[in-house]
PDB file of N, H, CA, C and O in Angstrom:
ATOM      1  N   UNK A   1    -217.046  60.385  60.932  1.00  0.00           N
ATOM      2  CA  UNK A   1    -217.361  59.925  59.586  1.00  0.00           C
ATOM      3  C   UNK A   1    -217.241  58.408  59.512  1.00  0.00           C
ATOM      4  O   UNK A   1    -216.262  58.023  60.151  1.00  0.00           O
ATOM      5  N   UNK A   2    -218.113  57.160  58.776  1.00  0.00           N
ATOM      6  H   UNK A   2    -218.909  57.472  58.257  1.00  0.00           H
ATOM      7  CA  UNK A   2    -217.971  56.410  58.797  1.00  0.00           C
ATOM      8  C   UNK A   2    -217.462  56.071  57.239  1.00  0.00           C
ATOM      9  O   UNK A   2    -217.950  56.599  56.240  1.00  0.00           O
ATOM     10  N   UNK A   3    -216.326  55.030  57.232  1.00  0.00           N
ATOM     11  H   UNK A   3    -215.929  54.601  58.044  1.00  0.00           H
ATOM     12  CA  UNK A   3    -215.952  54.665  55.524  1.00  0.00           C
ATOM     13  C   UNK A   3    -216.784  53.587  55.134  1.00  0.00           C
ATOM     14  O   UNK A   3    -216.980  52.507  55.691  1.00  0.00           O
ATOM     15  N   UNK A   4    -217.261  54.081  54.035  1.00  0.00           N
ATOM     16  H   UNK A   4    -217.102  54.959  53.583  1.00  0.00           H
ATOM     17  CA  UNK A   4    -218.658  53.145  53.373  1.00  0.00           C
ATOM     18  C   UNK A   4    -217.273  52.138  52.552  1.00  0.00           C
ATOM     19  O   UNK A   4    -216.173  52.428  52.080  1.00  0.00           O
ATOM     20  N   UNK A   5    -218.009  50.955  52.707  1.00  0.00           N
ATOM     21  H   UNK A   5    -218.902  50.719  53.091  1.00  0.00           H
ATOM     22  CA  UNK A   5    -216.864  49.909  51.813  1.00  0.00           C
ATOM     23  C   UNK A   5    -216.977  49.926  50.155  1.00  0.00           C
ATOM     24  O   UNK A   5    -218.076  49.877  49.603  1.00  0.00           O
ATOM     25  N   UNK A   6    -215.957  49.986  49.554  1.00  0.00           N
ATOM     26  H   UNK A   6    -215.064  50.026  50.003  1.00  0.00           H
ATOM     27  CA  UNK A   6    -216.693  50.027  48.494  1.00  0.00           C
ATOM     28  C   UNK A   6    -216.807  48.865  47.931  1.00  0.00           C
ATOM     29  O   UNK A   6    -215.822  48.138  48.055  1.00  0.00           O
ATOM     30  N   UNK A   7    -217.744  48.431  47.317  1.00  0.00           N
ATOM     31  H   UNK A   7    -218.544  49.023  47.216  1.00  0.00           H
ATOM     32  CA  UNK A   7    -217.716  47.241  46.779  1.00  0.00           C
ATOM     33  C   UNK A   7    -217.042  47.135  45.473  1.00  0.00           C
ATOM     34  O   UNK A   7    -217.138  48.101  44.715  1.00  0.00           O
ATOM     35  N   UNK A   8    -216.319  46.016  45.072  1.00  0.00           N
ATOM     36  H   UNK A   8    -216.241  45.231  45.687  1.00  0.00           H
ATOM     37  CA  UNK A   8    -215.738  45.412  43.803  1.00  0.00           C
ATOM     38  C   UNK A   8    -216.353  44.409  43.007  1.00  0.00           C
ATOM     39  O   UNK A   8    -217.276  43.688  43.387  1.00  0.00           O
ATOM     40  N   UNK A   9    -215.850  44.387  41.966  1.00  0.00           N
ATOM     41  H   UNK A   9    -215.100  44.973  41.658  1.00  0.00           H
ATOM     42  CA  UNK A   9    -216.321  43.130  40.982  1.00  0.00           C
ATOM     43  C   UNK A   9    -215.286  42.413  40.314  1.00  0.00           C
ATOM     44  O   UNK A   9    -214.380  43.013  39.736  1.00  0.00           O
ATOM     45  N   UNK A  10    -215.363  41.075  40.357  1.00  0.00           N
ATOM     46  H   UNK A  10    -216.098  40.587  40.826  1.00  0.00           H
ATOM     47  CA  UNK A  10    -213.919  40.347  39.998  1.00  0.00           C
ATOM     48  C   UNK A  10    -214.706  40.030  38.135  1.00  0.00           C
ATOM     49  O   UNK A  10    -215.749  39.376  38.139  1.00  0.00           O
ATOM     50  N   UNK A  11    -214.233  40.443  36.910  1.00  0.00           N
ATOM     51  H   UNK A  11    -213.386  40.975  36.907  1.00  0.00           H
ATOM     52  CA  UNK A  11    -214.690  40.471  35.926  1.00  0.00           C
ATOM     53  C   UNK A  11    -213.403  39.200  34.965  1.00  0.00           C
ATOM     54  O   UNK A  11    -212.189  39.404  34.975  1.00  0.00           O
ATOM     55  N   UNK A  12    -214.003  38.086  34.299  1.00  0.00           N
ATOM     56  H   UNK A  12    -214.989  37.920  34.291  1.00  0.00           H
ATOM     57  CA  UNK A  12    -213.261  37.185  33.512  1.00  0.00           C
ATOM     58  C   UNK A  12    -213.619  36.875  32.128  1.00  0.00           C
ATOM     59  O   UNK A  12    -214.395  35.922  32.050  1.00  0.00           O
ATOM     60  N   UNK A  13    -213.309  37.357  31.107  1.00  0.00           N
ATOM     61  H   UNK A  13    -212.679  38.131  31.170  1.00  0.00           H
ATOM     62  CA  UNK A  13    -213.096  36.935  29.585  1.00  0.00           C
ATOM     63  C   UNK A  13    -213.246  35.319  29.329  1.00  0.00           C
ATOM     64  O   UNK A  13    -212.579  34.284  29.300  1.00  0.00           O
ATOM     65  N   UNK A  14    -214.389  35.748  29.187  1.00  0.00           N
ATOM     66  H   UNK A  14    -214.930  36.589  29.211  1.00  0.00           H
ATOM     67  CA  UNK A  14    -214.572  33.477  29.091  1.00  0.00           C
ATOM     68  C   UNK A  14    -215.463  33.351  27.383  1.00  0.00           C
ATOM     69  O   UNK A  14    -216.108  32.364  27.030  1.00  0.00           O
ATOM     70  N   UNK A  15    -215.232  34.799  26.437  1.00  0.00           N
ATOM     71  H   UNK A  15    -214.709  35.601  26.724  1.00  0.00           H
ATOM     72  CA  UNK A  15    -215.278  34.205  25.297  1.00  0.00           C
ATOM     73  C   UNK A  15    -214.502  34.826  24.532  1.00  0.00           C
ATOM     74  O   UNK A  15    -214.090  35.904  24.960  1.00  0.00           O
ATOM     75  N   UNK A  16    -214.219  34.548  23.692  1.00  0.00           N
ATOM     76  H   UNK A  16    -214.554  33.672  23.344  1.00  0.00           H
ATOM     77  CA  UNK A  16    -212.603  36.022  22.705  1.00  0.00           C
ATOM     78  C   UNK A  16    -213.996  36.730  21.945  1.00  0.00           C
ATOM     79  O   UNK A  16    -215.084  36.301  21.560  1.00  0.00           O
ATOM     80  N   UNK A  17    -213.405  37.868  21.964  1.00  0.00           N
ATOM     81  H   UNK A  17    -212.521  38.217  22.277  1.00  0.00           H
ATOM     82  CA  UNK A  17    -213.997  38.782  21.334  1.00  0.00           C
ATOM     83  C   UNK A  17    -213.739  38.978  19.961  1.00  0.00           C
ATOM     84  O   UNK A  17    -213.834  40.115  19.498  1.00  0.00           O
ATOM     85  N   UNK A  18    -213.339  37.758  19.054  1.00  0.00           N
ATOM     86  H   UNK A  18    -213.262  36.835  19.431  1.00  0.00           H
ATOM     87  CA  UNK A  18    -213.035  37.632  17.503  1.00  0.00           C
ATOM     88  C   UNK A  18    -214.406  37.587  17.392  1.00  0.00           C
ATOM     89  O   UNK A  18    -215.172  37.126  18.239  1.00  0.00           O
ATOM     90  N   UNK A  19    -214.852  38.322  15.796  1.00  0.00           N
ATOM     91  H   UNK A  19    -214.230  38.696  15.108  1.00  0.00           H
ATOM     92  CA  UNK A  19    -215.759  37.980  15.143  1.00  0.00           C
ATOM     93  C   UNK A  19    -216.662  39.076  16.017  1.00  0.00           C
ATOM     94  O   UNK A  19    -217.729  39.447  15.528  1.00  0.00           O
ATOM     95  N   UNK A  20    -216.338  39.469  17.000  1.00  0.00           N
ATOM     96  H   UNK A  20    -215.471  39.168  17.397  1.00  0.00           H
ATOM     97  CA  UNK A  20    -217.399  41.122  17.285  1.00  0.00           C
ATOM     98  C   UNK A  20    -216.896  42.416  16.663  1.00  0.00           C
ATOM     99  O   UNK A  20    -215.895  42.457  15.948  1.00  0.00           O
ATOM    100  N   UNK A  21    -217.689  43.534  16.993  1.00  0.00           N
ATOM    101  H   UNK A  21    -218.503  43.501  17.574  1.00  0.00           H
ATOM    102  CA  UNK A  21    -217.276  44.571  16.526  1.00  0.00           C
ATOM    103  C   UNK A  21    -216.208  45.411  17.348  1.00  0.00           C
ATOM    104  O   UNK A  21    -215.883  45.108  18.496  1.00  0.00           O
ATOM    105  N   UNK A  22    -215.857  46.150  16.872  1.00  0.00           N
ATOM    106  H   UNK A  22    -216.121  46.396  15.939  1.00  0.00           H
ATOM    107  CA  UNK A  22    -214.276  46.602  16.735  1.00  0.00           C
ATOM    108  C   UNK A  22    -214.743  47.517  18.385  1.00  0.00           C
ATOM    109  O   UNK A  22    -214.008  48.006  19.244  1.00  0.00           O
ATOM    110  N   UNK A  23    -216.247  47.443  18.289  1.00  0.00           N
ATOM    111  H   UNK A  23    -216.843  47.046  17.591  1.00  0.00           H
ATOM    112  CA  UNK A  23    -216.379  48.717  19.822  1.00  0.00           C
ATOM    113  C   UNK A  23    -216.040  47.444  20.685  1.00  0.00           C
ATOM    114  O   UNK A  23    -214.999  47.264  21.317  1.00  0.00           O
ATOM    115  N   UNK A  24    -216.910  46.761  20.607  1.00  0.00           N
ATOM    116  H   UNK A  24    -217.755  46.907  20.093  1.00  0.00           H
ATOM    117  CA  UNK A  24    -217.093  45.854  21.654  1.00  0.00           C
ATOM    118  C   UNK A  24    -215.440  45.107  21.936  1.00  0.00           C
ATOM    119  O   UNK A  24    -214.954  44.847  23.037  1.00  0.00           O
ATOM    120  N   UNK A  25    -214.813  44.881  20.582  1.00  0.00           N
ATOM    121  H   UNK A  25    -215.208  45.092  19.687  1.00  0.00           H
ATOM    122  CA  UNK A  25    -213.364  44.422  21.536  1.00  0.00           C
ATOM    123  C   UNK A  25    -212.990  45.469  22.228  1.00  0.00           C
ATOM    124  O   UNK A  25    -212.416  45.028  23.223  1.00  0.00           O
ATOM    125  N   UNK A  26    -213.004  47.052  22.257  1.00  0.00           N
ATOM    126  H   UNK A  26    -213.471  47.410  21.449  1.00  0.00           H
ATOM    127  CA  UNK A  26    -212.281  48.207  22.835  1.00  0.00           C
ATOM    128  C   UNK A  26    -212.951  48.172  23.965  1.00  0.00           C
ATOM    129  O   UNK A  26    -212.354  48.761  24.867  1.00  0.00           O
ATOM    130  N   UNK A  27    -214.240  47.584  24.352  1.00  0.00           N
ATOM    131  H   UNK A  27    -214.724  47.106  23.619  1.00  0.00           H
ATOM    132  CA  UNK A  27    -214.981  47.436  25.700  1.00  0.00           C
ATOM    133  C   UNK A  27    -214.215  46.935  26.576  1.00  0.00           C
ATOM    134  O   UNK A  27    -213.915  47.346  27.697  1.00  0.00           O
ATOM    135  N   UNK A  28    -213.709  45.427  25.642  1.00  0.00           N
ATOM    136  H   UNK A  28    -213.953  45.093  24.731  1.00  0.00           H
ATOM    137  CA  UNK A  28    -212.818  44.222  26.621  1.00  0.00           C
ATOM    138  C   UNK A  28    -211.578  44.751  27.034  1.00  0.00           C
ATOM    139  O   UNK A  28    -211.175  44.713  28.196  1.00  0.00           O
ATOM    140  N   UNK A  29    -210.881  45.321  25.933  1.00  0.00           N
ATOM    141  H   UNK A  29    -211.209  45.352  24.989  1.00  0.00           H
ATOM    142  CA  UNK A  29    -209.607  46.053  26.274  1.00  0.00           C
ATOM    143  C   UNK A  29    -209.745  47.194  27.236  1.00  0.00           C
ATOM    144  O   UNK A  29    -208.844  47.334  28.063  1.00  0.00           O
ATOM    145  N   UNK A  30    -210.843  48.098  27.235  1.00  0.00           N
ATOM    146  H   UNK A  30    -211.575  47.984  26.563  1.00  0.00           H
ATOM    147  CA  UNK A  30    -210.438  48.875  28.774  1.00  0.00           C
ATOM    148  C   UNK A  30    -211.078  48.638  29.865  1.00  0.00           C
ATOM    149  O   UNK A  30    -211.178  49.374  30.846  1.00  0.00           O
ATOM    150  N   UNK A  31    -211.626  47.339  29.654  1.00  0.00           N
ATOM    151  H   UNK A  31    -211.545  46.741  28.857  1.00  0.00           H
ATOM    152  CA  UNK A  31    -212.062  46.621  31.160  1.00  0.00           C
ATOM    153  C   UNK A  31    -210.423  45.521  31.452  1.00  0.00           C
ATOM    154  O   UNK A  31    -210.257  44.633  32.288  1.00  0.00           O
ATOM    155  N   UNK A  32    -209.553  45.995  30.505  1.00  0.00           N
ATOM    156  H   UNK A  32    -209.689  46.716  29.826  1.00  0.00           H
ATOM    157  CA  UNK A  32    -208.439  45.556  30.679  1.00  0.00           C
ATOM    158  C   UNK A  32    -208.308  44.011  30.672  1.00  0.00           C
ATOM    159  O   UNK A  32    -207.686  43.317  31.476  1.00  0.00           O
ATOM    160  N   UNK A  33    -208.996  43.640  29.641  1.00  0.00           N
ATOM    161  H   UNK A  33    -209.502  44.203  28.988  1.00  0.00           H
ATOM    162  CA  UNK A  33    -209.042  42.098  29.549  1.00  0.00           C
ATOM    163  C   UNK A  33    -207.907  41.658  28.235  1.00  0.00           C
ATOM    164  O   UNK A  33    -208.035  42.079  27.086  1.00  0.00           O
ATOM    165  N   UNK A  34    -206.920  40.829  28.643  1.00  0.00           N
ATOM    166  H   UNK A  34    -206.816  40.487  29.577  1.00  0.00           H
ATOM    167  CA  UNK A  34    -206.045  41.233  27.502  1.00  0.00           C
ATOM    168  C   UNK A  34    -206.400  39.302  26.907  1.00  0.00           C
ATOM    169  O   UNK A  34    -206.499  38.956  25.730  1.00  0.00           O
ATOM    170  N   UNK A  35    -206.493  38.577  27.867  1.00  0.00           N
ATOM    171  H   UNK A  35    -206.412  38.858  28.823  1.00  0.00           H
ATOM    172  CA  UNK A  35    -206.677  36.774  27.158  1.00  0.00           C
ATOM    173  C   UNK A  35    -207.650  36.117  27.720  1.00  0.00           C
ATOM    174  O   UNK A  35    -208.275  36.672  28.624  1.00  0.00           O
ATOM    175  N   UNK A  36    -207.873  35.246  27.450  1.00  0.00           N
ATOM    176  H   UNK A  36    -207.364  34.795  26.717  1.00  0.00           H
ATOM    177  CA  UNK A  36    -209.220  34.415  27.745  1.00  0.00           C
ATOM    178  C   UNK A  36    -208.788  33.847  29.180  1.00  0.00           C
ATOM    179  O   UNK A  36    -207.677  33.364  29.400  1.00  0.00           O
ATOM    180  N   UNK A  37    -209.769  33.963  30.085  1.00  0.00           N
ATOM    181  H   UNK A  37    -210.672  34.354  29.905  1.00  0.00           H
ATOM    182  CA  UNK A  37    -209.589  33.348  31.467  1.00  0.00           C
ATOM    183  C   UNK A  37    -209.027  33.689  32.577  1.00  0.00           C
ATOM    184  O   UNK A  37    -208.845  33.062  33.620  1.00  0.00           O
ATOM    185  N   UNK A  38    -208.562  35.570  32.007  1.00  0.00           N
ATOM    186  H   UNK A  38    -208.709  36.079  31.159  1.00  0.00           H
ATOM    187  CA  UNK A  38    -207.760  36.250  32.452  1.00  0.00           C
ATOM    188  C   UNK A  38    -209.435  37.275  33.680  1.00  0.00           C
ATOM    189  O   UNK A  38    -210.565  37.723  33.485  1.00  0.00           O
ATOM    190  N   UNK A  39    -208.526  37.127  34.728  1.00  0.00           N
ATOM    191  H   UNK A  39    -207.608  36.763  34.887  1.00  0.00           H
ATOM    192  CA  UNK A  39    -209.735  37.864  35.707  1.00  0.00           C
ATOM    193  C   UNK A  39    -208.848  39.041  36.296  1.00  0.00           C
ATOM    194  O   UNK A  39    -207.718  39.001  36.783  1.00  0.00           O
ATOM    195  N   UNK A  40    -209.843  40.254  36.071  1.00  0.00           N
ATOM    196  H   UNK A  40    -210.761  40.287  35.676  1.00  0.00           H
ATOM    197  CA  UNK A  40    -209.616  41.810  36.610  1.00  0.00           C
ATOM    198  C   UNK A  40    -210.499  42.183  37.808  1.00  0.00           C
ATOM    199  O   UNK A  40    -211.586  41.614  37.910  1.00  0.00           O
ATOM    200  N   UNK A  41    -210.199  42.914  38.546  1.00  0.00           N
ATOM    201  H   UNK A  41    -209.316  43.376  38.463  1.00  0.00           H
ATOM    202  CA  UNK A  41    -210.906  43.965  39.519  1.00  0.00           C
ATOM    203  C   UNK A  41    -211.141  45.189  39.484  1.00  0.00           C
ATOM    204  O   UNK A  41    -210.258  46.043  39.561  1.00  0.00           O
ATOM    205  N   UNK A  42    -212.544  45.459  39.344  1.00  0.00           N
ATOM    206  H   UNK A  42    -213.261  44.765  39.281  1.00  0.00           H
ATOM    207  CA  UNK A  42    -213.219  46.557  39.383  1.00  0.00           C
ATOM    208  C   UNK A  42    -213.767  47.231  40.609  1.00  0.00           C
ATOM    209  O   UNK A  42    -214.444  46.523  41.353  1.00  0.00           O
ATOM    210  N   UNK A  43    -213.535  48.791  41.013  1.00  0.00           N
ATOM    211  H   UNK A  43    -212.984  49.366  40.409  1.00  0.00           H
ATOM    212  CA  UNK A  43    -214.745  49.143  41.475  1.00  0.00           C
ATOM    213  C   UNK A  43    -215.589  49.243  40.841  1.00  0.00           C
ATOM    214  O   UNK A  43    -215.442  49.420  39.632  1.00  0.00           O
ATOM    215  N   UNK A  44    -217.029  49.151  41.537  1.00  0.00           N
ATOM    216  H   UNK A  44    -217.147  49.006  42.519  1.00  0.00           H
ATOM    217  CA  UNK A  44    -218.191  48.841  41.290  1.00  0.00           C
ATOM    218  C   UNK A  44    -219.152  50.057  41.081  1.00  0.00           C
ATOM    219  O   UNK A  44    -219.827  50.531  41.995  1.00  0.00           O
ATOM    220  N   UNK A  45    -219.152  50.490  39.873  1.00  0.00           N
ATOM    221  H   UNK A  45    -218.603  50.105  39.130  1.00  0.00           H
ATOM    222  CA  UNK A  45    -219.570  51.666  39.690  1.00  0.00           C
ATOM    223  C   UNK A  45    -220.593  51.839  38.339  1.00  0.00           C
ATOM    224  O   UNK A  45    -220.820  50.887  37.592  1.00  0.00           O
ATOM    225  N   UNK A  46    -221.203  53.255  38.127  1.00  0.00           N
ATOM    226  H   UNK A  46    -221.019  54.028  38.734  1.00  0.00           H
ATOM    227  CA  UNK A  46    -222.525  52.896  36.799  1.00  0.00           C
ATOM    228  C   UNK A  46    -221.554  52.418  35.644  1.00  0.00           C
ATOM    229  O   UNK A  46    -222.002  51.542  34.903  1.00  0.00           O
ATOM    230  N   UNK A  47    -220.119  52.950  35.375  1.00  0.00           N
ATOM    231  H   UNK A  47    -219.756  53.662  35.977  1.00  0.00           H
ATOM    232  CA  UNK A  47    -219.344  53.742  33.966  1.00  0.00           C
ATOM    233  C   UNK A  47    -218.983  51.803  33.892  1.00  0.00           C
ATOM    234  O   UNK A  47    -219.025  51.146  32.852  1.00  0.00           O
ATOM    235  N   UNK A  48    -218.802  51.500  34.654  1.00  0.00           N
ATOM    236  H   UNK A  48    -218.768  52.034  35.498  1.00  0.00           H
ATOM    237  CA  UNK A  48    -218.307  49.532  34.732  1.00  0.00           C
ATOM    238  C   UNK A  48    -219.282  48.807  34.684  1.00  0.00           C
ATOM    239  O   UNK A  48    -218.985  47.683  34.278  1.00  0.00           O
ATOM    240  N   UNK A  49    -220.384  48.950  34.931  1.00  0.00           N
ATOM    241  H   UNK A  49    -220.625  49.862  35.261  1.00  0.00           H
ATOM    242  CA  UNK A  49    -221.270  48.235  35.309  1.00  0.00           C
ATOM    243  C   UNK A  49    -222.004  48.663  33.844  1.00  0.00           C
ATOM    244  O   UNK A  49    -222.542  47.670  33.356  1.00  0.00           O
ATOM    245  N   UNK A  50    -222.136  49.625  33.187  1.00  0.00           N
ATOM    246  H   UNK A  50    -221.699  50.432  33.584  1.00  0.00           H
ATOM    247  CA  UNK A  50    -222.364  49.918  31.394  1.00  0.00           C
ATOM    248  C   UNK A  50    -221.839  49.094  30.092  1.00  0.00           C
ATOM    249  O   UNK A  50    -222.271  48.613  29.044  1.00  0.00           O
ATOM    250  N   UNK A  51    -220.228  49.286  31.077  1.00  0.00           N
ATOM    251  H   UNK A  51    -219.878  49.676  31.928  1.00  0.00           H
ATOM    252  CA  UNK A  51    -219.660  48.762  29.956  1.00  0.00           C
ATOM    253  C   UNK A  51    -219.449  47.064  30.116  1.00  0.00           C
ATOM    254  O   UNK A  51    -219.138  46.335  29.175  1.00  0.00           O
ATOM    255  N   UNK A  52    -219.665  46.655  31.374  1.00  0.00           N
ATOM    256  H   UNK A  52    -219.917  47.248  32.138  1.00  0.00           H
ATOM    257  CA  UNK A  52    -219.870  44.723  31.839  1.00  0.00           C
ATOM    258  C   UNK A  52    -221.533  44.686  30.743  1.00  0.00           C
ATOM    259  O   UNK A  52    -222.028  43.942  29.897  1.00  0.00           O
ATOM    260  N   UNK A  53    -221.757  45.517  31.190  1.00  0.00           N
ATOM    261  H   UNK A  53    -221.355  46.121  31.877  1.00  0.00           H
ATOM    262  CA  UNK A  53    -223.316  45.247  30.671  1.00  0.00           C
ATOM    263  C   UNK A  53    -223.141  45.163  28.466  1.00  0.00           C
ATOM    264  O   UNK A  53    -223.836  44.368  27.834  1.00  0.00           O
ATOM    265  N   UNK A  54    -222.445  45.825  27.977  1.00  0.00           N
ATOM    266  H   UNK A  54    -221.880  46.471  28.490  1.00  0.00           H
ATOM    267  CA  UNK A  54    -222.308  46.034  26.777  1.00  0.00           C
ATOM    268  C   UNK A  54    -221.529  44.328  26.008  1.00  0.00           C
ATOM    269  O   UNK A  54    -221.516  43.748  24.922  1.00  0.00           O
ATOM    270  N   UNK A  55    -221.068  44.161  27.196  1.00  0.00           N
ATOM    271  H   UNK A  55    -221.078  44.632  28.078  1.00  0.00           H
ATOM    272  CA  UNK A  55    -220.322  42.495  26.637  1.00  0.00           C
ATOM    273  C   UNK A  55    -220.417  41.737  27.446  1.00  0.00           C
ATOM    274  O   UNK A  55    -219.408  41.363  28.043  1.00  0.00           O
ATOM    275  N   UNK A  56    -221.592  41.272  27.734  1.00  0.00           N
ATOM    276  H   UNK A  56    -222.412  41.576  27.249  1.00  0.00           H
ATOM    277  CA  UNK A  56    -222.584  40.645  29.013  1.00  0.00           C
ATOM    278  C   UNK A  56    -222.221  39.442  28.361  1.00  0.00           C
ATOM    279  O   UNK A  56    -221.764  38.657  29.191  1.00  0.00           O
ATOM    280  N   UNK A  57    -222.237  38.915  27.068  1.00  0.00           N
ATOM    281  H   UNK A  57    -222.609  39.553  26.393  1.00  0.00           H
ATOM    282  CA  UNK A  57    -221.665  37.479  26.481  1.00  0.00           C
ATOM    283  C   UNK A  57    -220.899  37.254  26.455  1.00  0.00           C
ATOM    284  O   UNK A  57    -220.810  36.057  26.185  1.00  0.00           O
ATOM    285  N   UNK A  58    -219.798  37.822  26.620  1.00  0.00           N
ATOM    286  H   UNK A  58    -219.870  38.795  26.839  1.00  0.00           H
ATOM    287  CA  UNK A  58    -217.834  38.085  26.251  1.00  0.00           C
ATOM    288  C   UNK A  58    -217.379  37.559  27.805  1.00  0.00           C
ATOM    289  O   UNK A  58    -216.343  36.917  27.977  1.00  0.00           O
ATOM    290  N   UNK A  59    -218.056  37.825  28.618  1.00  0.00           N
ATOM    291  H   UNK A  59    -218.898  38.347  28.479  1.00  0.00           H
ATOM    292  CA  UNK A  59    -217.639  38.360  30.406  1.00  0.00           C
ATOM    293  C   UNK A  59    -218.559  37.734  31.463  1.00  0.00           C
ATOM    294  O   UNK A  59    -219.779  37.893  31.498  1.00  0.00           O
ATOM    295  N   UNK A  60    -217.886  37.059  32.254  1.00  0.00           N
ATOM    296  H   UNK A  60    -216.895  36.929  32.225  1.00  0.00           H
ATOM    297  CA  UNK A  60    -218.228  36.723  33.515  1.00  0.00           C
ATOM    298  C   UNK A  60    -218.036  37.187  34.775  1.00  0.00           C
ATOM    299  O   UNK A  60    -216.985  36.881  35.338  1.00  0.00           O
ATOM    300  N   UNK A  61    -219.125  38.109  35.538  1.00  0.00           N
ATOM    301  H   UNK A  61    -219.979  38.358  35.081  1.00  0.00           H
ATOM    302  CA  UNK A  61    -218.883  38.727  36.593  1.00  0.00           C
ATOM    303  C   UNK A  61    -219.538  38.022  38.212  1.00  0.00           C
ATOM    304  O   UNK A  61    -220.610  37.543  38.584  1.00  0.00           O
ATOM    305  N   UNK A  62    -218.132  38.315  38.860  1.00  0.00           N
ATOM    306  H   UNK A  62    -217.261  38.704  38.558  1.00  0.00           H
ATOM    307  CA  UNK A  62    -219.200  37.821  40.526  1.00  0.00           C
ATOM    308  C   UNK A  62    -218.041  39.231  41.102  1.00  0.00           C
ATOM    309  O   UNK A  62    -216.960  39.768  40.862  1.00  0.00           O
ATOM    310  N   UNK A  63    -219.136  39.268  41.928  1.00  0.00           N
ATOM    311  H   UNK A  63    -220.014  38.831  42.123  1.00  0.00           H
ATOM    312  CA  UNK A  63    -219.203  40.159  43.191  1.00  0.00           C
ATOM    313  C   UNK A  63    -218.188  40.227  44.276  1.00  0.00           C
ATOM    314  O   UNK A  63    -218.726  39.727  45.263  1.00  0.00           O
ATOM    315  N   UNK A  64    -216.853  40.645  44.600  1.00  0.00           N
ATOM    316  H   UNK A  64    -216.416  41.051  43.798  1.00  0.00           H
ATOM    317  CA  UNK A  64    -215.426  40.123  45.275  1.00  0.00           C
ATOM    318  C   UNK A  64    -215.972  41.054  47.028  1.00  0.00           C
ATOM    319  O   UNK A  64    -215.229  41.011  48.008  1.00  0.00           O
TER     320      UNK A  64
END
């Protein structure tokens, strides 16, 4: 068997989510973004890659 790598995504809060809607801060919060400038790691998957996509203005993603 060979182990496929999985790929990650390093995801950073580079706008506050004041003044959006109440979904879209609950987006930031379980992509686990708790302050501005604060960077998380993701696997790289559709259910992350939906919800990066839903606060595509809020979030800065590169490829780890």
């Amino acid at each position: 068997m060979t182990a496929k790598k999985a790929k990650s995504l390093k995801v950073t809060l580079v706008k506050s989510p004041i003044g959006y809607s109440a979904r879209q801060k609950g987006t930031v919060r379980a992509l686990g973004l708790r302050r501005m400038g604060q960077t998380v790691e993701h696997q790289d998957t559709p259910v992350i890659r939906g919800m990066i996509n839903k606060v595509s203005h809020l979030v800065k993603v590169e490829e780890a």
